[in-house]
py3Dmol code that shows the C-alpha trace and the ligand (Angstrom):
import py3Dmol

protein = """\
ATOM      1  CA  UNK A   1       0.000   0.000   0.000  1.00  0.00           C
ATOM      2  CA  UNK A   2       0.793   3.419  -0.145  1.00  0.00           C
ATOM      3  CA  UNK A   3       3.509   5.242   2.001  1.00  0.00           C
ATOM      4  CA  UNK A   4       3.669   8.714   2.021  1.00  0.00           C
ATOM      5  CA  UNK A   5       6.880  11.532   3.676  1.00  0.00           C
ATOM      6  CA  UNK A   6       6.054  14.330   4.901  1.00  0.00           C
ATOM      7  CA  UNK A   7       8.884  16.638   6.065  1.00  0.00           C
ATOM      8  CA  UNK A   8       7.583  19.847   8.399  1.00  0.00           C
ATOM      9  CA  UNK A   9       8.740  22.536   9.439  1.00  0.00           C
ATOM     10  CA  UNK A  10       9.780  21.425  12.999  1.00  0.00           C
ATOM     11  CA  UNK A  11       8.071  19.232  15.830  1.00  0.00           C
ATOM     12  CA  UNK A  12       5.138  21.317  16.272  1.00  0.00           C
ATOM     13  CA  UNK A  13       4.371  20.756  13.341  1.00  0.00           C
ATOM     14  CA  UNK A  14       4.844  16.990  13.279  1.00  0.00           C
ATOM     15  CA  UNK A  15       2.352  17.167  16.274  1.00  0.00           C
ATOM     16  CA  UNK A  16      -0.322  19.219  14.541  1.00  0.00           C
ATOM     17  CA  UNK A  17      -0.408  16.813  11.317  1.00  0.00           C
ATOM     18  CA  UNK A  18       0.012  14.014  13.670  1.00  0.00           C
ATOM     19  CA  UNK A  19      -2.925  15.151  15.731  1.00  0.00           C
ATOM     20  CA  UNK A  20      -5.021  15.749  12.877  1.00  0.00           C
ATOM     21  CA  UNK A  21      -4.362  12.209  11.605  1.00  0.00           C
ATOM     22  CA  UNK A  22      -5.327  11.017  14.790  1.00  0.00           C
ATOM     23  CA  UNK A  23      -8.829  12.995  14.965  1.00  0.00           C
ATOM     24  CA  UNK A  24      -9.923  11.831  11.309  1.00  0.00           C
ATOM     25  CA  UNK A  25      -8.934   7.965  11.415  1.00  0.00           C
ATOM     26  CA  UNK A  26     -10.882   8.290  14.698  1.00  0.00           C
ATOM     27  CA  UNK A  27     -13.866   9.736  13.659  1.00  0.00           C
ATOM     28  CA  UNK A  28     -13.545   7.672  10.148  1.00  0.00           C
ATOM     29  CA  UNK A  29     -12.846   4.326  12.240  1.00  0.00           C
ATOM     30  CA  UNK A  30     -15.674   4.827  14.973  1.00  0.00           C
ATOM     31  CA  UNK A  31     -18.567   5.476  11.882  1.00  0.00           C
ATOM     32  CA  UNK A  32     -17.599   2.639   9.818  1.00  0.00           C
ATOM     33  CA  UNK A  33     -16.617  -0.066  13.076  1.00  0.00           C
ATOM     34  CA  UNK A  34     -17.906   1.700  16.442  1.00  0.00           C
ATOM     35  CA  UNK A  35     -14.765   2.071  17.408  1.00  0.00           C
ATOM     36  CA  UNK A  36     -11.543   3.219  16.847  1.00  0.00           C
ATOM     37  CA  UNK A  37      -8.203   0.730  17.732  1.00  0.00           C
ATOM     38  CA  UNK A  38      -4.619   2.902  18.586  1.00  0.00           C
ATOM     39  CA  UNK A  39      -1.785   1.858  19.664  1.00  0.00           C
ATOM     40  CA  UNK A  40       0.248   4.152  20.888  1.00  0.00           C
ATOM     41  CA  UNK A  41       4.171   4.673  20.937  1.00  0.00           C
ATOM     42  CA  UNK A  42       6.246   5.361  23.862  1.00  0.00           C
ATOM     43  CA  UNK A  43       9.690   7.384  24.191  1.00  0.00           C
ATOM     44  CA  UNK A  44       9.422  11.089  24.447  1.00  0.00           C
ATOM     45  CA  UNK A  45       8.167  12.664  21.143  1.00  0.00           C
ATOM     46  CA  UNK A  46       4.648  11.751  21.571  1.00  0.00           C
ATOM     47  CA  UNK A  47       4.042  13.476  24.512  1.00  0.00           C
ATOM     48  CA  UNK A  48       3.704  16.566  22.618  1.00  0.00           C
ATOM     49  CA  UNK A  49       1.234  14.641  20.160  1.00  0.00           C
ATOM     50  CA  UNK A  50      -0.599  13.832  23.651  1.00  0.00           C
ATOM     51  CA  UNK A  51      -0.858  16.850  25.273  1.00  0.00           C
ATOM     52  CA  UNK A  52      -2.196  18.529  22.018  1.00  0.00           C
ATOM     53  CA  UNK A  53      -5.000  16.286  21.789  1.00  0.00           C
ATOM     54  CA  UNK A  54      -6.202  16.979  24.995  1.00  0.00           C
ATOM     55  CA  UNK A  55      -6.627  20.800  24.279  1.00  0.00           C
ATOM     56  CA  UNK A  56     -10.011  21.894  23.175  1.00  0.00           C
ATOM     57  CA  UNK A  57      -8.776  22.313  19.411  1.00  0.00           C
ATOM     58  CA  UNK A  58      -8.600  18.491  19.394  1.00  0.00           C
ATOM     59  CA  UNK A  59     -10.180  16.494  21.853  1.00  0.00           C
ATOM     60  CA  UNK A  60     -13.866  18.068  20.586  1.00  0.00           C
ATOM     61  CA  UNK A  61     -13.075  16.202  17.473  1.00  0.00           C
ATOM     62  CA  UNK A  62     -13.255  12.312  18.977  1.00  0.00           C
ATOM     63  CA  UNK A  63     -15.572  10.605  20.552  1.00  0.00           C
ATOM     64  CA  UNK A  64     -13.141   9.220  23.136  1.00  0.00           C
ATOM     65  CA  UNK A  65     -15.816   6.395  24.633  1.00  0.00           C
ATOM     66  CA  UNK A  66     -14.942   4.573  21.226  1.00  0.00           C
ATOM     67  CA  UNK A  67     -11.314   4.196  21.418  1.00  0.00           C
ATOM     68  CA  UNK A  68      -9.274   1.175  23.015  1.00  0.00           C
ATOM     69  CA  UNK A  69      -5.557   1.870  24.393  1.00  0.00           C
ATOM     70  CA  UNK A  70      -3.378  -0.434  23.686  1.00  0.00           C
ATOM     71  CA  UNK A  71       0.920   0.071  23.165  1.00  0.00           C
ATOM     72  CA  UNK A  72       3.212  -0.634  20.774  1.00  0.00           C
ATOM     73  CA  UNK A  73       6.106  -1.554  23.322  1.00  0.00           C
ATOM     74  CA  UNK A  74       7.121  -1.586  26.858  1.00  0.00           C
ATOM     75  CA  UNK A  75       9.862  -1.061  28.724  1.00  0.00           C
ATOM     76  CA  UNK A  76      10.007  -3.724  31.596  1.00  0.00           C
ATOM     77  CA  UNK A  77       8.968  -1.562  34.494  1.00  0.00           C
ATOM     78  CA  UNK A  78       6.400  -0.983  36.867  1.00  0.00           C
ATOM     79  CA  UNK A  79       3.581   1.519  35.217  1.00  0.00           C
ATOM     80  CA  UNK A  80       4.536   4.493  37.761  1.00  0.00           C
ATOM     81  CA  UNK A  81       7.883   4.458  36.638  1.00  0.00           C
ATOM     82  CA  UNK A  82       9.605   7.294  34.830  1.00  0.00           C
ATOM     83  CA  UNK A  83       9.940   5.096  31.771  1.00  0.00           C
ATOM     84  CA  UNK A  84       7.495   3.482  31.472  1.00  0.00           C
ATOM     85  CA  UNK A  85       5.382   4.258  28.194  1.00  0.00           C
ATOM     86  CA  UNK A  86       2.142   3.779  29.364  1.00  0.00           C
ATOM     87  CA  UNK A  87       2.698   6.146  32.419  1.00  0.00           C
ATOM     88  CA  UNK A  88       3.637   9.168  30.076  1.00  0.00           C
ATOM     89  CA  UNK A  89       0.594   8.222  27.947  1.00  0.00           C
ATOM     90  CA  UNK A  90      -1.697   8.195  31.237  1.00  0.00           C
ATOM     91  CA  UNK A  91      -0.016  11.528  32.653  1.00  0.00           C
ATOM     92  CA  UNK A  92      -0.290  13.338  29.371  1.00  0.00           C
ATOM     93  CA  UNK A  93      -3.608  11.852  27.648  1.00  0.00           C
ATOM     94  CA  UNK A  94      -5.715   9.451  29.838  1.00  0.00           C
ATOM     95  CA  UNK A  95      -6.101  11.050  32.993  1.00  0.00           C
ATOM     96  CA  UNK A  96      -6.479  14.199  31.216  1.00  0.00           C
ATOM     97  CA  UNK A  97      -9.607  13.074  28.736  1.00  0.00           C
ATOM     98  CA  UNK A  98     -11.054  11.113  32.053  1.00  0.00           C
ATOM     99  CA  UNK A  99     -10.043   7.366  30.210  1.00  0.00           C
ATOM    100  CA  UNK A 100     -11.881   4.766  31.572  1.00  0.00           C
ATOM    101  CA  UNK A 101      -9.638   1.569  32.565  1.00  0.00           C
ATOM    102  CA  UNK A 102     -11.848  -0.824  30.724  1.00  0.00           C
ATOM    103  CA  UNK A 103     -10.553   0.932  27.789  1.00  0.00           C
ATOM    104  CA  UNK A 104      -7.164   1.095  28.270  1.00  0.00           C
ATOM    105  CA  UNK A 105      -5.066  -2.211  27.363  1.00  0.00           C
ATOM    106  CA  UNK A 106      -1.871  -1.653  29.079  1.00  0.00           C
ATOM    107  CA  UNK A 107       1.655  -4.074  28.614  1.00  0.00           C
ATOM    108  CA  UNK A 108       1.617  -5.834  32.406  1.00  0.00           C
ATOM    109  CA  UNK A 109       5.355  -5.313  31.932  1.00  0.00           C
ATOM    110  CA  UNK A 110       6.247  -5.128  35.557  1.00  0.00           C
ATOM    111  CA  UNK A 111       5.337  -8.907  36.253  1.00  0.00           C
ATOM    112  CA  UNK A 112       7.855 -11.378  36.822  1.00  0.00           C
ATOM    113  CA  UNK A 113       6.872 -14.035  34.066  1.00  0.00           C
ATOM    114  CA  UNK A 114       7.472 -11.882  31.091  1.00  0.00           C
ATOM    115  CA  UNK A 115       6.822 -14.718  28.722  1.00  0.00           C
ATOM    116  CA  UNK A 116       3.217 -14.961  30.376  1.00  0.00           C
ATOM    117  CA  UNK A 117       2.768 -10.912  30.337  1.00  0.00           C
ATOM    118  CA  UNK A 118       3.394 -10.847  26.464  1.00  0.00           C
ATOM    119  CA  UNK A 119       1.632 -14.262  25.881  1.00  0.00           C
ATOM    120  CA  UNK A 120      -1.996 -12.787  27.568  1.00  0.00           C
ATOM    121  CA  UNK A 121      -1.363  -9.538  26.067  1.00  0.00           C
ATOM    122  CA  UNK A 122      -1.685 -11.415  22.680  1.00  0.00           C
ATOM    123  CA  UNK A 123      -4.621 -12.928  24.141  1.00  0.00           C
ATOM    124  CA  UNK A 124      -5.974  -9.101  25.491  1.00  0.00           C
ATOM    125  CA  UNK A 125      -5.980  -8.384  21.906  1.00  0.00           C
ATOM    126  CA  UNK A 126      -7.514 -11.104  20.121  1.00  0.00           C
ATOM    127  CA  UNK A 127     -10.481 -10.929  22.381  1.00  0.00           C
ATOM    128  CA  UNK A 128     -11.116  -7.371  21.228  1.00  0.00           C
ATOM    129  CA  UNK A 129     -10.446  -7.840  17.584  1.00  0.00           C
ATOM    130  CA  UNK A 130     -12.295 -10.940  17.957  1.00  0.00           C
ATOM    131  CA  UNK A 131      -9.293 -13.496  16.282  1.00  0.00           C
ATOM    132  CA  UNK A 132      -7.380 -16.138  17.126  1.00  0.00           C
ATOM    133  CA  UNK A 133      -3.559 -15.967  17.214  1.00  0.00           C
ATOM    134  CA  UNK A 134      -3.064 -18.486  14.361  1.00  0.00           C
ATOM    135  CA  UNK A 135      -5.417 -16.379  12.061  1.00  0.00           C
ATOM    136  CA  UNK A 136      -4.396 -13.075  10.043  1.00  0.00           C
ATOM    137  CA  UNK A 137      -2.639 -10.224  12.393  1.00  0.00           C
ATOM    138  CA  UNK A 138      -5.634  -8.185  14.373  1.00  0.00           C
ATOM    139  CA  UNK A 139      -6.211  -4.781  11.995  1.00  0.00           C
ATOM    140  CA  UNK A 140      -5.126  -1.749  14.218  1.00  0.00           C
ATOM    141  CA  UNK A 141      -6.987   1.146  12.668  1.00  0.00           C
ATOM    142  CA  UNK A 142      -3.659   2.849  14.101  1.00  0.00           C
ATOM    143  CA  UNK A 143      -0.295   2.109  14.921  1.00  0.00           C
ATOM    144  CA  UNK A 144       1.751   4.938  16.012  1.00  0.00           C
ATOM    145  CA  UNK A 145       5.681   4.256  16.056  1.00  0.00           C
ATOM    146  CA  UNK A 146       8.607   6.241  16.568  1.00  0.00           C
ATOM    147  CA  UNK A 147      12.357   5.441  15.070  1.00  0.00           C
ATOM    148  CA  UNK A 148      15.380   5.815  16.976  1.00  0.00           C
ATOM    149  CA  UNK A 149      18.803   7.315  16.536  1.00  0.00           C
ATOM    150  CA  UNK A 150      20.300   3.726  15.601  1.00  0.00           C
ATOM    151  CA  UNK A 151      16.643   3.149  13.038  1.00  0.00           C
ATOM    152  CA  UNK A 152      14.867   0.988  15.369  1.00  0.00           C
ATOM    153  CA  UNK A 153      11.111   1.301  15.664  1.00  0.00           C
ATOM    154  CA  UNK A 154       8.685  -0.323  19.015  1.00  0.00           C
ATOM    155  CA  UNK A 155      11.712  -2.186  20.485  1.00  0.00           C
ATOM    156  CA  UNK A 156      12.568  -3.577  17.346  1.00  0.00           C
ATOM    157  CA  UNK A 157      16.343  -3.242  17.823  1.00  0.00           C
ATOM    158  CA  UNK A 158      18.863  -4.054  15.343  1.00  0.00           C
ATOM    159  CA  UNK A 159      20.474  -7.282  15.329  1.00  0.00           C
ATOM    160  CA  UNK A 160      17.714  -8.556  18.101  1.00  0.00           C
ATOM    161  CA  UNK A 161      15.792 -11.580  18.193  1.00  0.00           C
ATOM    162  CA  UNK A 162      12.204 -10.040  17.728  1.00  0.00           C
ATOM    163  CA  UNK A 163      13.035  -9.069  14.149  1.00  0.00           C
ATOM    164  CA  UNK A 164      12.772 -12.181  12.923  1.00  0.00           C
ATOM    165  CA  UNK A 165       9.346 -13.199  14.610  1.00  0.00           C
ATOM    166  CA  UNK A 166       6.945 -14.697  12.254  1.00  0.00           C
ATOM    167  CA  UNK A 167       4.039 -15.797  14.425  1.00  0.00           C
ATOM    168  CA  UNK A 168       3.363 -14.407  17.623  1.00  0.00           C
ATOM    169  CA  UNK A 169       1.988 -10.602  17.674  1.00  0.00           C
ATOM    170  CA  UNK A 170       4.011  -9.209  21.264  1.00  0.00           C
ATOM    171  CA  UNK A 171       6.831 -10.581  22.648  1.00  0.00           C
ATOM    172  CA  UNK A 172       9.302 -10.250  24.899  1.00  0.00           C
ATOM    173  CA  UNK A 173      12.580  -9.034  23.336  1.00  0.00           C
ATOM    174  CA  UNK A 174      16.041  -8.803  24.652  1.00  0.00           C
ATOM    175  CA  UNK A 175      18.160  -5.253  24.054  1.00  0.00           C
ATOM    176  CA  UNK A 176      21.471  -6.035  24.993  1.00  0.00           C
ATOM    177  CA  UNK A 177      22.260  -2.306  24.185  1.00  0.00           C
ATOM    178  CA  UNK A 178      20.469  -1.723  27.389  1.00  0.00           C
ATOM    179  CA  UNK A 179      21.056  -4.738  29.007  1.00  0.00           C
ATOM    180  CA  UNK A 180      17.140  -5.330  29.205  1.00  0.00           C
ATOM    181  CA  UNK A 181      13.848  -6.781  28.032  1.00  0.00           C
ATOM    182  CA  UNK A 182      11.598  -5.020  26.410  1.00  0.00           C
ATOM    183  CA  UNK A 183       8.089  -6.019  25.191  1.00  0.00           C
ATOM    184  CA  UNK A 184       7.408  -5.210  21.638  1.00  0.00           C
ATOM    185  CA  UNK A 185       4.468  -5.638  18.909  1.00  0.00           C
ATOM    186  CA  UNK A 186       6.283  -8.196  16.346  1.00  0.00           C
ATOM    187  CA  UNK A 187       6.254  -6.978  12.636  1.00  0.00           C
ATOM    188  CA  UNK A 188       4.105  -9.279  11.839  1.00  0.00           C
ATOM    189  CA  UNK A 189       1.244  -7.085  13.740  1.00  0.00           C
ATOM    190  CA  UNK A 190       2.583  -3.915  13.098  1.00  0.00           C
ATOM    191  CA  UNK A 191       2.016  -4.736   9.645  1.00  0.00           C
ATOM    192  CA  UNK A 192      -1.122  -5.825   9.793  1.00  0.00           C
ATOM    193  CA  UNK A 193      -2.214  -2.237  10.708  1.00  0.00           C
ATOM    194  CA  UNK A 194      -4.878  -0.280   8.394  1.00  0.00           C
ATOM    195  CA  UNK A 195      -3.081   2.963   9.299  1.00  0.00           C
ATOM    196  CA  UNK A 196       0.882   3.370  10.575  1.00  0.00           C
ATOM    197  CA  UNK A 197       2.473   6.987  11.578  1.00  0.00           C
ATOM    198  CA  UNK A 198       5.561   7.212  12.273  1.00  0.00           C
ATOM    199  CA  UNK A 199       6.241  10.582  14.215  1.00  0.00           C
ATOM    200  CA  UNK A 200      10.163  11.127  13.398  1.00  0.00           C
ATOM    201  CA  UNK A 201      11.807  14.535  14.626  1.00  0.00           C
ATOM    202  CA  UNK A 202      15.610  15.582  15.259  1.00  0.00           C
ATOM    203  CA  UNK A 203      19.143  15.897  13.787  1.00  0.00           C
ATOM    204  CA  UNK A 204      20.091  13.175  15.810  1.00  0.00           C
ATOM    205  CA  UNK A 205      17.886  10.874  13.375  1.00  0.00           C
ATOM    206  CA  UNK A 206      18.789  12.036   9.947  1.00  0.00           C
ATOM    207  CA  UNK A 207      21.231   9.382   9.230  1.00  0.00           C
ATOM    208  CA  UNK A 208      19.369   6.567  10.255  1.00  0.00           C
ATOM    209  CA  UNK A 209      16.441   8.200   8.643  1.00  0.00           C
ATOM    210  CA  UNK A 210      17.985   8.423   5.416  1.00  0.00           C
ATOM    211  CA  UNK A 211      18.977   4.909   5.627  1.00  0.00           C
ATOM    212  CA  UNK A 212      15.548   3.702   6.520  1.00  0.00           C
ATOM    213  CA  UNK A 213      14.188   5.411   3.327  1.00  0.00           C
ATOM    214  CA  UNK A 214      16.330   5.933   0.723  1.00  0.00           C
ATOM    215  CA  UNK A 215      19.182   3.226   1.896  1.00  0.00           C
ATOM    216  CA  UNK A 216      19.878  -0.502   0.907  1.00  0.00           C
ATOM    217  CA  UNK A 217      17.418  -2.655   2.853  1.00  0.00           C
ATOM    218  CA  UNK A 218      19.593  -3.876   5.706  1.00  0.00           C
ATOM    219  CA  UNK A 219      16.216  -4.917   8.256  1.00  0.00           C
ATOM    220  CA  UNK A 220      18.497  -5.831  10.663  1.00  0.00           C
ATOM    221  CA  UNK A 221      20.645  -3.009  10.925  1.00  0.00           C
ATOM    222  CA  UNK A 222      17.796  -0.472  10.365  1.00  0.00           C
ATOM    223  CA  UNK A 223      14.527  -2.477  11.716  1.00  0.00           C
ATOM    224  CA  UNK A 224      12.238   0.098  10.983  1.00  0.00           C
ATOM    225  CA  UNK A 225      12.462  -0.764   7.068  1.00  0.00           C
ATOM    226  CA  UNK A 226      10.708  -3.968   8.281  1.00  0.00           C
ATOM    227  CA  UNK A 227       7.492  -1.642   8.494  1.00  0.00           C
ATOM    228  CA  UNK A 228       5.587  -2.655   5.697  1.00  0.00           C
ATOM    229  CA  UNK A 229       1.942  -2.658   6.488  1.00  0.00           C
ATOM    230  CA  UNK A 230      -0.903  -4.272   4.726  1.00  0.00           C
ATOM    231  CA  UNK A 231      -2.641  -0.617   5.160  1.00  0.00           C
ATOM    232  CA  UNK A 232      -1.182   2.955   4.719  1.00  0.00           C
ATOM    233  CA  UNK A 233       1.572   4.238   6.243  1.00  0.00           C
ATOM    234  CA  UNK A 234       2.675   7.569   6.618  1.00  0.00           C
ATOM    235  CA  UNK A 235       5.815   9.375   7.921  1.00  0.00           C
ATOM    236  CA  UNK A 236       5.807  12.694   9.375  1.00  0.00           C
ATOM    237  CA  UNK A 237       9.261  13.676  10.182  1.00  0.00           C
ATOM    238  CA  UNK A 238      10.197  17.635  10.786  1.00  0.00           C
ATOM    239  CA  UNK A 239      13.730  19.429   8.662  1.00  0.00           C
ATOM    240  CA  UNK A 240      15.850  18.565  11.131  1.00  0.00           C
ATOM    241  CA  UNK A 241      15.345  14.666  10.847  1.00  0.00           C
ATOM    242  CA  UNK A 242      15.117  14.617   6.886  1.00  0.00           C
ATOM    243  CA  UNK A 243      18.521  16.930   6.467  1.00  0.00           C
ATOM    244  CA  UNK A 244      20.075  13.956   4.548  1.00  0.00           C
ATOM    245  CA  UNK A 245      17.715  12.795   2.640  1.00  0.00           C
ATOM    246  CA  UNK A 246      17.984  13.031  -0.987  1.00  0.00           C
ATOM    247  CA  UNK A 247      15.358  14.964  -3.151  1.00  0.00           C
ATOM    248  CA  UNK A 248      13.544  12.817  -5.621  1.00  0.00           C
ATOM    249  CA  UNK A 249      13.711  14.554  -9.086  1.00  0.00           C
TER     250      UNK A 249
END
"""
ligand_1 = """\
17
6PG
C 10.350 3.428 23.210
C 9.699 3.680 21.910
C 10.717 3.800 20.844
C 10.683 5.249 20.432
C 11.958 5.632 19.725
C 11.988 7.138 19.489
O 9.813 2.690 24.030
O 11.414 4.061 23.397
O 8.604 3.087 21.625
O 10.550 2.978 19.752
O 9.561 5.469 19.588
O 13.034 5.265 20.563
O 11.990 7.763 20.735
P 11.952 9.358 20.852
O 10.658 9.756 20.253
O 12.037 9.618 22.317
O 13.117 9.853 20.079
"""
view = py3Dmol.view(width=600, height=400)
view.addModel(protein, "pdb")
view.setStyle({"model": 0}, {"cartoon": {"style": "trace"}})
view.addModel(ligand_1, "xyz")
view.setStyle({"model": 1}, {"stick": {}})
view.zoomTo()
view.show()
């Protein structure tokens, strides 16, 4: 399917597009289905995607009783921890629209049996998307993913274990760059999403970035070329992160 770049003028930016993505794929999703399926990213970028949609410019626009929470990766600590991704999201989204917890699908990642914790997340989602784990990947209507300095996307890191998942949807995968386990969607159901936006800003990314996109595929060096989803997928990345790539005549 199509995939579409668009560079901005800086991260405000990114979060004004991204927010508007956000409010029509919601309101889109939730006429034709009833409801509208996210998962969100983690690191720090979104938080300014968050915080947006909770201002009255935004959060008019959804019908927030219809959407289900769920996250594209975990770090493995408790959910009141500093890094934890779905304690930014709550700080900076949930608690602010009022989220209920029945719709909020959070990574147990702070339980001991990580295996298990990954294993009835898969199960959390198949019961709400209504399939069985040896069907077709559950249909996100959204996926949102970030890409790190080093191209990795989720925690999808290069040279790591997860990249080469073909079956499960979340599992647990080891980073020995940080010496830890992280839980991560697998591509398989990344790519199974009807809408993917990656949200890429910063110098610091340009290289990778112009790997990623314009570079020989190398999955396991950059992992975020392994996005490839059955739906559309759009990048919105500001100047800054896009410096090096090459115009297309
Ligand atoms: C995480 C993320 C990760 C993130 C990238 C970019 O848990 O860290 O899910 O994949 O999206 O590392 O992070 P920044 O947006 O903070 O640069």
């Amino acid at each position: 399917m199509p995939s579409t770049i668009r560079i901005l003028a800086d991260k405000e930016a990114i979060f004004r597009a991204a927010a508007n993505e956000f409010t029509c794929l919601a309101e889109d999703a939730i006429e034709a289905r009833g409801k509208f399926s996210v998962a969100l990213s983690g690191g720090s970028t979104p938080r300014g995607l968050f915080e947006l949609l909770t201002t009255d410019a935004y959060k008019k626009q959804v019908d927030w009783t219809r959407v289900e929470f769920f996250w594209g990766d975990e770090r493995s600590v408790p959910p009141d921890d500093k890094d934890s991704n779905y304690g930014m999201a709550r700080e900076t989204l949930l608690a602010p629209l009022a989220i209920p917890d029945t719709q909020i699908h959070r990574i147990q990642a702070e339980r001991a049996d990580r295996e298990q914790a990954a294993k009835d997340y898969e199960a959390e989602i198949g019961k709400l998307f209504g399939v069985k784990q040896d069907g077709s990947a559950p249909a996100f209507d959204l996926i949102l993913l970030g890409m790190g300095p080093c191209g990795h996307t989720a925690s999808l890191f290069p040279h790591t274990t997860a990249l080469k998942e073909s079956r499960r949807w979340v599992v647990v995968n080891h980073v020995p760059k940080f010496d830890t386990d992280r839980f991560t969607f697998t591509p398989r159901l990344l790519n199974g999403a009807v809408n993917v936006l990656f949200l890429v800003s910063g110098a610091d990314k340009a290289d990778a970035l112009a790997a990623v996109l314009q570079g020989k595929p190398n999955p396991e060096e950059y992992p975020s070329q392994l996005i490839k989803p059955a739906g559309n997928l759009v990048w919105l990345i500001d100047k800054a992160a896009g410096a090096q790539l090459k115009k297309r005549t």
